[in-house]
Each structure stands twice: as C-alpha cells, then as structure tokens.
MILUM-964786 format. One record per residue (C-alpha): x, z, y; residue number from 1. Coordinates in steps of 0.25 Angstrom, whole numbers, plus 5000, padded with zeros to 4 digits. Layout:
<nodes>
[node [X Z Y] NUM] ...
</nodes>
This chain:
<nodes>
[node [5164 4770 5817] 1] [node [5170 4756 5818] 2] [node [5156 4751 5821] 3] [node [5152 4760 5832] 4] [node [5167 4756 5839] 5] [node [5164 4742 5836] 6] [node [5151 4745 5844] 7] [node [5155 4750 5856] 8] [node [5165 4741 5858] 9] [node [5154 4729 5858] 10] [node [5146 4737 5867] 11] [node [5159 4740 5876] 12] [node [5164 4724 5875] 13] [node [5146 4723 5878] 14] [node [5148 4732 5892] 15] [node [5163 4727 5896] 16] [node [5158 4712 5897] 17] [node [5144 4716 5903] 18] [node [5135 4712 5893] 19] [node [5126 4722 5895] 20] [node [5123 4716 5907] 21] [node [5123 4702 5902] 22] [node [5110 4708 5896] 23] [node [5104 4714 5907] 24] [node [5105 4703 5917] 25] [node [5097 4695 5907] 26] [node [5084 4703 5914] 27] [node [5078 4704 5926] 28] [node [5070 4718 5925] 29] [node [5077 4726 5938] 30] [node [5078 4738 5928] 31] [node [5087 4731 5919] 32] [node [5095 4726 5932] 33] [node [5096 4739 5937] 34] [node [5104 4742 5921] 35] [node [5114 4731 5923] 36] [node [5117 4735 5935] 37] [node [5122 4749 5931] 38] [node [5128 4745 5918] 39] [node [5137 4734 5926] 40] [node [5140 4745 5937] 41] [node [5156 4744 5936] 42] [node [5158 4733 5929] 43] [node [5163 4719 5931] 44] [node [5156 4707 5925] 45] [node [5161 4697 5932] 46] [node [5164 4686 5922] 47] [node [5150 4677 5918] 48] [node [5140 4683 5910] 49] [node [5144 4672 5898] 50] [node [5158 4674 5899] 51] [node [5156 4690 5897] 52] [node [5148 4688 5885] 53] [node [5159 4676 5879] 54] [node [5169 4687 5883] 55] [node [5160 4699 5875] 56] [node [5157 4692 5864] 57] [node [5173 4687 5861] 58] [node [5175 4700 5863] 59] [node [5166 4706 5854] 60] [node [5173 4697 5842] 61] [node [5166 4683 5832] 62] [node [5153 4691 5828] 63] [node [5149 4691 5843] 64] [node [5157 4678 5846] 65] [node [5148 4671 5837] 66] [node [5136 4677 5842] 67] [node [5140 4670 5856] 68] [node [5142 4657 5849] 69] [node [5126 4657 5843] 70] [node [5122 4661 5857] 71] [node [5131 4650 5863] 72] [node [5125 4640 5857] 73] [node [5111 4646 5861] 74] [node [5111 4640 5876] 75] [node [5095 4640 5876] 76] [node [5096 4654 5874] 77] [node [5109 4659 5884] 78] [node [5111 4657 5898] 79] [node [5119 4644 5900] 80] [node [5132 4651 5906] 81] [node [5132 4661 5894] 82] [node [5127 4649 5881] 83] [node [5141 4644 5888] 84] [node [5150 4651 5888] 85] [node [5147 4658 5875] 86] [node [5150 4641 5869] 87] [node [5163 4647 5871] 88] [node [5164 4656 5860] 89] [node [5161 4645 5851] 90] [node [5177 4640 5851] 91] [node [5183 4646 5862] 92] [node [5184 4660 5858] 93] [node [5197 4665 5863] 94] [node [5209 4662 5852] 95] [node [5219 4670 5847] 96] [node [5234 4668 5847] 97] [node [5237 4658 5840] 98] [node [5249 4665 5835] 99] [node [5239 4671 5825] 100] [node [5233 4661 5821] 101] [node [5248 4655 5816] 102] [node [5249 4669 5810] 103] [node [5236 4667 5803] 104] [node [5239 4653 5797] 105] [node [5255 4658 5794] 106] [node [5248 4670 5785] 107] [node [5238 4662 5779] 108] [node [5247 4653 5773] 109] [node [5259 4659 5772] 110] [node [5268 4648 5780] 111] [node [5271 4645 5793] 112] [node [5264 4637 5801] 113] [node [5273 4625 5800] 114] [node [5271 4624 5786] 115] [node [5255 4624 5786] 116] [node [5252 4615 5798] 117] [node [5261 4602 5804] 118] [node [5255 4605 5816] 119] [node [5246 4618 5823] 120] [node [5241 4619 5835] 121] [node [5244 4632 5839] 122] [node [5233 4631 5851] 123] [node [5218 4635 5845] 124] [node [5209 4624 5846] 125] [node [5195 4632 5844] 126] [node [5193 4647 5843] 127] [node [5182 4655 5839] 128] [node [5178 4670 5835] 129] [node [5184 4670 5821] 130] [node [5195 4659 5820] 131] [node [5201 4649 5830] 132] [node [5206 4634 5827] 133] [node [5219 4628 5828] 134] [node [5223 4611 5825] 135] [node [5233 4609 5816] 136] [node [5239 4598 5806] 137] [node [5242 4600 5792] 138] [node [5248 4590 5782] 139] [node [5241 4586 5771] 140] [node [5245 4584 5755] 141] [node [5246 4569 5758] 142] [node [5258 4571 5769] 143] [node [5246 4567 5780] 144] [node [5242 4575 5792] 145] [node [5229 4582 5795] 146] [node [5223 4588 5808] 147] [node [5216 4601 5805] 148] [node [5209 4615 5812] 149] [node [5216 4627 5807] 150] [node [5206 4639 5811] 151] [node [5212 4653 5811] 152] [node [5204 4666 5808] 153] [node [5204 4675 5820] 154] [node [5214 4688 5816] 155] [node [5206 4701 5815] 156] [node [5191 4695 5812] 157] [node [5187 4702 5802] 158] [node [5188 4714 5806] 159] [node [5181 4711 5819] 160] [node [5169 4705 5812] 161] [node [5169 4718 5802] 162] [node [5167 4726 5813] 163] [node [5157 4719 5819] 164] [node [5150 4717 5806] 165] [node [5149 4730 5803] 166] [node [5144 4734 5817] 167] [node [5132 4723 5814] 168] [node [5130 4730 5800] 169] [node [5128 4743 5807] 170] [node [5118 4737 5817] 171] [node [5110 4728 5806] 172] [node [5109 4742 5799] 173] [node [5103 4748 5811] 174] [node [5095 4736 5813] 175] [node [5088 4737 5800] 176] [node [5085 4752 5797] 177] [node [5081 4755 5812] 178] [node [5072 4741 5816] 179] [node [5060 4740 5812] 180] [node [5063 4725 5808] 181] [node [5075 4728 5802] 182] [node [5072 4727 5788] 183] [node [5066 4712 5794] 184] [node [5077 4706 5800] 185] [node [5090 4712 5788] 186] [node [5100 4714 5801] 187] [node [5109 4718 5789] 188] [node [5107 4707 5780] 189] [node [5110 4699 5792] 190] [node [5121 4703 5798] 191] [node [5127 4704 5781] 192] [node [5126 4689 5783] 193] [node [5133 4688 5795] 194] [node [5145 4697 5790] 195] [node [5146 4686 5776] 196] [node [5147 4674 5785] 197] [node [5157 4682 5796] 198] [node [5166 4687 5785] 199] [node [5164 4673 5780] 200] [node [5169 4665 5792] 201] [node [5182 4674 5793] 202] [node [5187 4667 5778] 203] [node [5191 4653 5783] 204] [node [5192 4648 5768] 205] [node [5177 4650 5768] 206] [node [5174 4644 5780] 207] [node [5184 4634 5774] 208] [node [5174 4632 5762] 209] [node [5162 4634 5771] 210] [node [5168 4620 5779] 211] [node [5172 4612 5766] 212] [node [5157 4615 5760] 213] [node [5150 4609 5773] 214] [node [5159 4597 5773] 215] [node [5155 4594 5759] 216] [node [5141 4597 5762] 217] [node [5140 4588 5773] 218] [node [5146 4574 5768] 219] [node [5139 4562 5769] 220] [node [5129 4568 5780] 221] [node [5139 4562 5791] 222] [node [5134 4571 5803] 223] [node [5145 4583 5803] 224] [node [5160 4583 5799] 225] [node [5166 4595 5793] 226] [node [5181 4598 5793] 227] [node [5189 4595 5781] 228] [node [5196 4609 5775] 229] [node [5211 4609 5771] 230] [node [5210 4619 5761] 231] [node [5226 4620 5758] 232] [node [5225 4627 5775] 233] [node [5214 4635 5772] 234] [node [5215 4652 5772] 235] [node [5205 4663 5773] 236] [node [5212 4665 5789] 237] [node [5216 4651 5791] 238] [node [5207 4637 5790] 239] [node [5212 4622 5791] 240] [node [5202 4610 5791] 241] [node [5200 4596 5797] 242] [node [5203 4596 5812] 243] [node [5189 4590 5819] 244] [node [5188 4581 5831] 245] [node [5175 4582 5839] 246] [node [5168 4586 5851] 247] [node [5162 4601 5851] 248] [node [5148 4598 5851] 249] [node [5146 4606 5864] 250] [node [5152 4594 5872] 251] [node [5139 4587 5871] 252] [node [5143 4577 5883] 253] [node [5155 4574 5877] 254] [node [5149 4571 5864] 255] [node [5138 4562 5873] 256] [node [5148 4554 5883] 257] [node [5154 4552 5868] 258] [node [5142 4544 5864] 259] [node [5139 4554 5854] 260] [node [5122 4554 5850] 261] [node [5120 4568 5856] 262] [node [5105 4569 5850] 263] [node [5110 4563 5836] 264] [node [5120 4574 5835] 265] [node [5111 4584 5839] 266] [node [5102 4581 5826] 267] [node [5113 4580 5816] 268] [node [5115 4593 5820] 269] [node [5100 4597 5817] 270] [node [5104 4589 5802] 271] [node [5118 4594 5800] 272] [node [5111 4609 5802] 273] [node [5098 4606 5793] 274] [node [5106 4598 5782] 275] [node [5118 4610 5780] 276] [node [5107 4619 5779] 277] [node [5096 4613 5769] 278] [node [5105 4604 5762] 279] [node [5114 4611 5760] 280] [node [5113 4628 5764] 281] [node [5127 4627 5770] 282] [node [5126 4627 5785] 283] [node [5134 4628 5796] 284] [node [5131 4641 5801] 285] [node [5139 4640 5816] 286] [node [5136 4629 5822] 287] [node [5141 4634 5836] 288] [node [5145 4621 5844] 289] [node [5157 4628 5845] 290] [node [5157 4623 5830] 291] [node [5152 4609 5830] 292] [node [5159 4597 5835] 293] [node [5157 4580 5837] 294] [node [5166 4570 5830] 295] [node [5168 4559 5841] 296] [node [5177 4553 5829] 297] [node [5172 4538 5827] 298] [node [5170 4541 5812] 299] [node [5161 4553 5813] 300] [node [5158 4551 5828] 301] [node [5146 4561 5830] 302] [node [5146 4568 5819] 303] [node [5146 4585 5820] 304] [node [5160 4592 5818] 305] [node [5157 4605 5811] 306] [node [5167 4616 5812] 307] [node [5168 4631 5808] 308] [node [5162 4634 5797] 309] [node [5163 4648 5795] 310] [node [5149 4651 5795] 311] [node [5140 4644 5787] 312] [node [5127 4647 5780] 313] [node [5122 4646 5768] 314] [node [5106 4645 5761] 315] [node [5100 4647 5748] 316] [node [5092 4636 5742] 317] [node [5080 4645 5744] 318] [node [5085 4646 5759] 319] [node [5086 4631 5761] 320] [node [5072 4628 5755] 321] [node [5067 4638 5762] 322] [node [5070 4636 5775] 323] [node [5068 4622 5774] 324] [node [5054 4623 5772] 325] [node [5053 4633 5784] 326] [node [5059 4623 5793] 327] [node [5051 4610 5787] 328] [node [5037 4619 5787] 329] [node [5042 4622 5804] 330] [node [5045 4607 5806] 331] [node [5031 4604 5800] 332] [node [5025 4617 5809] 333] [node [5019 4622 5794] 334] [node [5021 4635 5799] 335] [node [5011 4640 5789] 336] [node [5024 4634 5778] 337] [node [5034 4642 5787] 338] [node [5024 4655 5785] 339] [node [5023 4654 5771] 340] [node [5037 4652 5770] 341] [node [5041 4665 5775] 342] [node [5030 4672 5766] 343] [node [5035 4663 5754] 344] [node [5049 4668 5756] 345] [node [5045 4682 5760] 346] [node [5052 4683 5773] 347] [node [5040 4688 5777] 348] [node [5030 4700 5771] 349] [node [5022 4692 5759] 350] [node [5008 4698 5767] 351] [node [5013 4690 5778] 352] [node [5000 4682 5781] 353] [node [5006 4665 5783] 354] [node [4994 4662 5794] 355] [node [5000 4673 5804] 356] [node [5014 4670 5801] 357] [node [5011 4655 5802] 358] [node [5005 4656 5816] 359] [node [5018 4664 5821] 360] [node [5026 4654 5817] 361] [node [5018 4645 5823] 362] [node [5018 4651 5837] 363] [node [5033 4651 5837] 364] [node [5038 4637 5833] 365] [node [5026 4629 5838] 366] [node [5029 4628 5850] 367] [node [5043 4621 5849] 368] [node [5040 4610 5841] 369] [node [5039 4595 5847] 370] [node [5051 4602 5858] 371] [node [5066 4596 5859] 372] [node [5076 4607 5856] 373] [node [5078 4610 5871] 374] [node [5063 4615 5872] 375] [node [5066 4622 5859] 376] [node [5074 4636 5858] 377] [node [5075 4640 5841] 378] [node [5080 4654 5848] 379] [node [5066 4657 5855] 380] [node [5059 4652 5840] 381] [node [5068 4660 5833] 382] [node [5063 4671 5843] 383] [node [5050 4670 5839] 384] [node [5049 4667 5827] 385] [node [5059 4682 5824] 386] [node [5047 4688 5832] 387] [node [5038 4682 5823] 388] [node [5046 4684 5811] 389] [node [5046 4699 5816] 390] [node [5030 4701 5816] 391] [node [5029 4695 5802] 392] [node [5043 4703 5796] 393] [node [5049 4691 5793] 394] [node [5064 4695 5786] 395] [node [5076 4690 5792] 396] [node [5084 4682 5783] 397] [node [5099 4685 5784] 398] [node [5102 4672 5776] 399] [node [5096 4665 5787] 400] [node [5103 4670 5798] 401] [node [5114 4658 5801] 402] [node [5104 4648 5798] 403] [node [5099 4654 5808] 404] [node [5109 4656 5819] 405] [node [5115 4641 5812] 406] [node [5101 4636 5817] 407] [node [5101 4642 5832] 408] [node [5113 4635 5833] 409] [node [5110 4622 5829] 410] [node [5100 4623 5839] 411] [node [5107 4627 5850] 412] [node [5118 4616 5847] 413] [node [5106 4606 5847] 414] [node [5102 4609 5860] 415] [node [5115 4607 5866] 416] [node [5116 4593 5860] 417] [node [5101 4588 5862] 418] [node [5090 4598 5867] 419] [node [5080 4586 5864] 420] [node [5085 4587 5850] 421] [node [5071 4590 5841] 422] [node [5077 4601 5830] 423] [node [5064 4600 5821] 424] [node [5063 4583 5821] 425] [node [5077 4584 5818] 426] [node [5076 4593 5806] 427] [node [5062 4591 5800] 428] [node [5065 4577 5791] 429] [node [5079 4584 5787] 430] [node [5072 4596 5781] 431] [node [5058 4587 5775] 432] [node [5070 4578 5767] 433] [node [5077 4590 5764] 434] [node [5064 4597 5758] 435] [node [5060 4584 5753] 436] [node [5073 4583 5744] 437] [node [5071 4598 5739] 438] [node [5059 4596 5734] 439] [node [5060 4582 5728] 440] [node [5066 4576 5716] 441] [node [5082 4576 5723] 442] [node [5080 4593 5720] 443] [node [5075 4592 5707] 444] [node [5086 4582 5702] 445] [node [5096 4590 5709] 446] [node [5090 4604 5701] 447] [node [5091 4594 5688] 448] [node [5104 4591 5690] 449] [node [5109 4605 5694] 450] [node [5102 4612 5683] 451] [node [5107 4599 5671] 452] [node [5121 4607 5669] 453] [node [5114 4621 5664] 454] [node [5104 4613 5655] 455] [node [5113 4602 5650] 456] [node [5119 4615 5645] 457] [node [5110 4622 5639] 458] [node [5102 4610 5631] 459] [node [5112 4607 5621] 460] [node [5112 4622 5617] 461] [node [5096 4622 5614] 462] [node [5097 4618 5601] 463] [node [5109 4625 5595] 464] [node [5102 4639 5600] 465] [node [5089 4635 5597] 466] [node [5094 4632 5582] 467] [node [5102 4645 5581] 468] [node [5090 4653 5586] 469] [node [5081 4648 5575] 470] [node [5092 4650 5565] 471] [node [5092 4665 5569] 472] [node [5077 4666 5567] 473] [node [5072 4674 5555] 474] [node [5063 4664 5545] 475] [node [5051 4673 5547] 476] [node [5053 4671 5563] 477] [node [5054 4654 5562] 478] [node [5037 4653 5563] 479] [node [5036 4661 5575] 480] [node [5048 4653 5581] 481] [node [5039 4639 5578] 482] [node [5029 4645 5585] 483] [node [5037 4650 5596] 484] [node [5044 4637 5597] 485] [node [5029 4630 5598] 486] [node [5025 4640 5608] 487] [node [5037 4634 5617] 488] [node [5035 4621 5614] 489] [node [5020 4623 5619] 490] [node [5027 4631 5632] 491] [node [5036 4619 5634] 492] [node [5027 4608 5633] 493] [node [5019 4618 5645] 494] [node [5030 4616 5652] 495] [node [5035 4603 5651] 496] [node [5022 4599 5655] 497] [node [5022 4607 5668] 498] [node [5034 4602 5672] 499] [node [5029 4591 5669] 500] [node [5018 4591 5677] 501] [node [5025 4599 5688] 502] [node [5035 4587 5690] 503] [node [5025 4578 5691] 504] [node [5017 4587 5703] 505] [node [5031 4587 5709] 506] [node [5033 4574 5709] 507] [node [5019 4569 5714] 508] [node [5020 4581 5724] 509] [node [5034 4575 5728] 510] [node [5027 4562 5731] 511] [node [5017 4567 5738] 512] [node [5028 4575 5747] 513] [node [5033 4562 5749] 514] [node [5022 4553 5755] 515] [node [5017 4568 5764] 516] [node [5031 4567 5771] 517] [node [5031 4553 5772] 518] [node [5019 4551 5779] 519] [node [5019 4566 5787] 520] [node [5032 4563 5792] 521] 
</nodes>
C-alpha cells in the first residue's frame, strides 16, 4: 500500500509543478498541443519551465535530486535555461536548520558542541540531497589547530529512500515479467545495485573509508587532491575531514583569468577517470561538477579537488581486463575485436554471427572518430549503440551501470572545460600502457610475488608428508608406488618442458608486441 501512496504522490508533485506540460511542449504536432491545453486549463505555471522542474525534483526527495544532477551536467542534451538551473542541485539543495545538524553532531558524540569543535560555523557552506557541510576547527593531539568540513546526514533519509526504492523495485518487477526485453535489460538487478550504493552513501564512516581508500590510491600521480580524514570526528551521521580551498570547476573563467591551463586540466580529468578505473577498479562514481573543485594554491595550483565520496564503484579484475580491450579494440576501430568480445564474454547469444554484429558496430561509432568533443555527443552513441544492442539481445550488466553514468559525466564536465578536447587521443596511450603492463613481465612478477607466501608454505612440508606416506604403504604396494612415482616423473618432465616452452613463446611473443606498438603507434 505504501508503494501505490508513494506513487500518487510523485504523480501529484508531476501535475502540481506542470510537468506534464513540460513534456508536451517538447512537440509541435497540433494534436498534442491541443492535450496540454486541457491539462493546463486551471492551472498556473507561471515560474520558468527549469525552475518547476529544480522545484519537482527537491521536492520529490535525493533519488530524484540526483537524477537532476546527471542531467545537469548533460547541457548537449537539455535546453540551456533547464541544464542551468538543474547545476543548482549539485550544492544548493535548500538546507536544513542547522539546529539539527548541532543536534546531530551533540548525539553522535555524546558532548556539546563546545567540547568537540574550537570553532563551528553554524552557517552551511554546501548542501546537497543527502547531507549538507559546515567549516569547523578542531584541535589536534599535538595542541595545533586544523581547519576541517564537518558534513551532517540529512534527518529522515532513509526512510525516504526506502520508499522510493521499494516503488523502483515494483516497477523493475513489471518491467521484466511484462517487456519483451525484460529479461535483457535486468531492470531488477539494476536498480539492486543502486539500492547497495544508496544505502551505502547514507553510512558516512564508509564514505569516510571510501575517501581514505582514493587518497592512498592516488599518491604520487599528482593530478587530484583528496581530503585528509580525521577519524577521532567520524560517525555513521556525522563526518569531519580536511577543509579544501579551490575554485568549483564550473567557474571556468575564473579558473582561465587565473592562468589556469584550461585544456591541460580538461585531459587530466580524462587520466584521472581511466587510471581510478583500470588501475585501480576504484572510481569515483559522482563526478557532478558540484563535486569537483581547482587548487589555486601555489603548491598544487591546477590540480583537481575531489569531494564527496559516497558513491564510488568498484570492477573485478575480469571487468577491468575486459573493458580495457573493448575500449583499445574501439580506439584501434577493430570492431571485429569489439564483436568478438561480446560473443567471448557471452553478453550476447553464442549463435550470434561476429560479421553482422561487427558491421552495426561499425555504423554507429564510425562516424565520430577524427571529431573534437563538441562535434561528439556519447548520449546519441550510447543511443545507438542500446538500439543495436537490442537487435542482437545483448544483456545489460548491472555491474556496469555507474561506470556508466561516471562516464556520461565525465563527458559532460569535458565539454564545459574544452569542447576541442579529443576524448579517444587522450585516452588511447593510457589504456595501450596499461594493457601493455598486464600482459608483460610487471604481471607475472607481481603473480609470483603474490602467490610465494602460499608456496613458501607448503614446500618445506613436501618431504615430511611424502615420507609419512610411503611409510604407511604396505610392502606388497612399494613396486607399484615406484612405478607411479616414474609415471609422474614422466608427466613432470611433460610439463616443465611446456612451460618451458610456453615461457619462451611468451617472451618472444612479448617482443614482438613490443616492436608492433612501436612502430604502429
């Protein structure tokens, strides 16, 4: 029952701010004209069209607030009055009293305030759909003082989610027992995925967790900066970490009259993106610019400033690998690799036949090759290639779904900065030296060196178990043991001597992988 209320309250929040009509204005057939006109008779819309739909969407609560935020970043895609004032919900979602946030902090730590922080700013600096952010000072062991962010979860979230989650359940259901690509697209697999990484982002410690992991992870590359976690402030309602000073990256001319290297930071982006994802299957999975700012510091002056780290995604080593050679057989245009692929990993039927798949593939990402990103809109390919993907009952994969979306807004965040930016030259040499290092002598020495522990454990143990067997042996049993053991021996020899072998192809195969790369590219 709380499903079918929870319905007719989105469909009633759908008709109070016009919607509808947002919908229908979208076409020009008199017919449909002659619809909005009687489903507006009575009402009055007389706020913008964008600002209705920033209005619906706070409204209708996070799940759609960040629906808004993906399409905000998608102005190749929306009308630019909508595209900006749906960049509003990427930090000014309207706070709450921040009476409650004191509340909140007072309960999570069981002491006043005055005992936590030296200073609070009771004022929110940022607020978003699930928790909003407050500058503070805390005093550290050493007696010093440190500026920090203390973001506060938004009172009543989960319940709000729940419902809404269990509203998409009911529909994904639907979806799959009554379309006829149902079983195709997992509409239930996928929206289980985003109810893991919902529920996730409401546990701050996690996201805590989630922030100290990418810090680590991205040492050494100097091209973002993480915040620092104080872990002695952290609680599943309440998080405190390194306060950040930078220009949100939406400013672009600030960033430009600042003599930041617009271009250059549009494809450290583009690296930042591909290395979280293939190095390390960790990614930032909402990268909203509302999420992202520029260090004007002298010290780190145009590096990134990631924040928010609620959502992040995650691959299998089977997913990186994989991926990786779709995306390096698309830069090479193999598309007869990208075919295969899919037939390999049995995304599609195994009858599938690799020439006709190869030459839809074809027809939908030749054409935008050789273009800068603002010739170029991922949305339309991503069109085409579910249309194609349709015809040849290609499966969805739920694991895939924030790369995804992670990926649409990456691009969108790319066009802001520099729509001459080429998203394929940029990425191509990462992936080749990425692919290049998992099949070359760095992955086997790293398999060696994860795999010594287990056998420098079980070695020294051979001969003591080998003796207590044949010491167990009958007498009349020890001749057909010798000719076992020499049958073995004969199978070892076998199979040193393929391996053997087999290294020495690899090698040579290595070699020539080399000297084709080198002179192809």
């Amino acid at each position: 029952m709380t499903r079918f209320l929870r319905g007719w309250a989105i469909l009633w929040v759908v008709f109070r701010y016009g919607l509808d009509e947002l919908v229908l204005s979208s076409f020009e057939h008199p017919w449909l004209r002659t619809v909005r006109g009687i489903v507006t008779l009575g009402r009055k819309l007389d706020k913008p069209r964008g600002v209705r739909l920033r209005e619906a969407l706070e409204e209708l609560g996070p799940i759609f607030v960040k629906f808004g935020q993906v399409l905000s970043t998608r102005s190749d895609l929306m009308p630019p009055d909508v595209a900006e004032e749906l960049a509003k919900l990427q930090d000014r979602v309207p706070p709450f009293d921040p009476q409650i946030a004191v509340d909140t902090i007072e309960r999570s730590f069981k002491r006043p305030l005055e005992q936590i922080f030296v200073r609070f700013e009771r004022e929110p600096v940022a607020s978003a759909s699930i928790a909003q952010v407050h500058f503070a000072v805390v005093r550290n062991k050493d007696g010093s003082e440190s500026d920090v962010a203390v973001k506060v979860l938004r009172p009543g979230m989960k319940g709000v989610i729940d419902k809404d989650l269990a509203l998409m359940h009911m529909m994904a259901g639907w979806v799959e027992k009554l379309s006829h690509d149902g079983k195709r697209l997992k509409p239930r697999q996928v929206v289980a995925e985003f109810d893991n990484y919902l529920h996730d982002e409401l546990d701050l410690i996690r996201e805590a967790s989630n922030a100290a992991q990418l810090r680590r992870n991205m040492e050494g590359l100097d091209l973002v900066l993480i915040p620092e976690i104080f872990w002695d402030y952290c609680h599943t309602d309440v998080m405190v970490m390194q306060r950040m000073n930078g220009v949100p990256i939406s400013q672009v001319e600030r960033l430009r009259e600042a003599g930041v290297d617009i271009p250059k930071l549009a494809r450290d982006g583009v690296t930042i993106f591909f290395t979280q994802v293939f190095r390390d299957g960790f990614f930032h999975a909402d990268m909203h610019p509302g999420n992202i700012q520029v260090s004007l510091e002298p010290e780190t002056f145009g590096r990134y400033i990631s924040l928010d780290f609620g959502i992040v995604g995650t691959l299998t080593e089977f997913d990186k690998e994989y991926l990786a050679q779709n995306f390096l057989a698309f830069f090479r245009r193999d598309y007869k690799r990208v075919a295969e692929l899919h037939v390999e990993s049995g995304w599609v039927p195994a009858i599938t036949r690799v020439e006709e798949l190869e030459a839809a593939i074809r027809a939908v990402c030749e054409p935008y090759f050789d273009r800068p990103l603002a010739e170029i809109s991922l949305g339309m390919v991503l069109m085409r290639l579910f249309q194609t993907s349709r015809r040849f009952q290609v499966e969805i994969q739920p694991q895939l779904v924030l790369l995804q979306k992670t990926l649409l807004n990456i691009e969108g965040l790319g066009r802001q900065l520099d729509p001459n930016l080429d998203l394929w030259s940029t990425a191509k040499p990462f992936l080749e030296q990425w692919m290049l290092e998992q099949m070359g002598p760095q992955r086997l020495w790293r398999e060696l060196k994860a795999q010594a522990p287990r056998y420098a454990k079980i070695l020294p143990d051979m001969p003591r178990v080998l003796h207590q067997y044949l010491a167990h042996r009958g007498a009349g049993q020890h001749e057909a043991l010798l000719m076992e053991l020499l049958r073995q021996q004969k199978t070892t020899n076998r199979l040193l001597l393929a391996i053997l072998s087999a290294g020495i192809g690899f090698v040579i195969g290595l070699v020539v992988l080399q000297l084709l790369l080198h002179f192809r590219f």
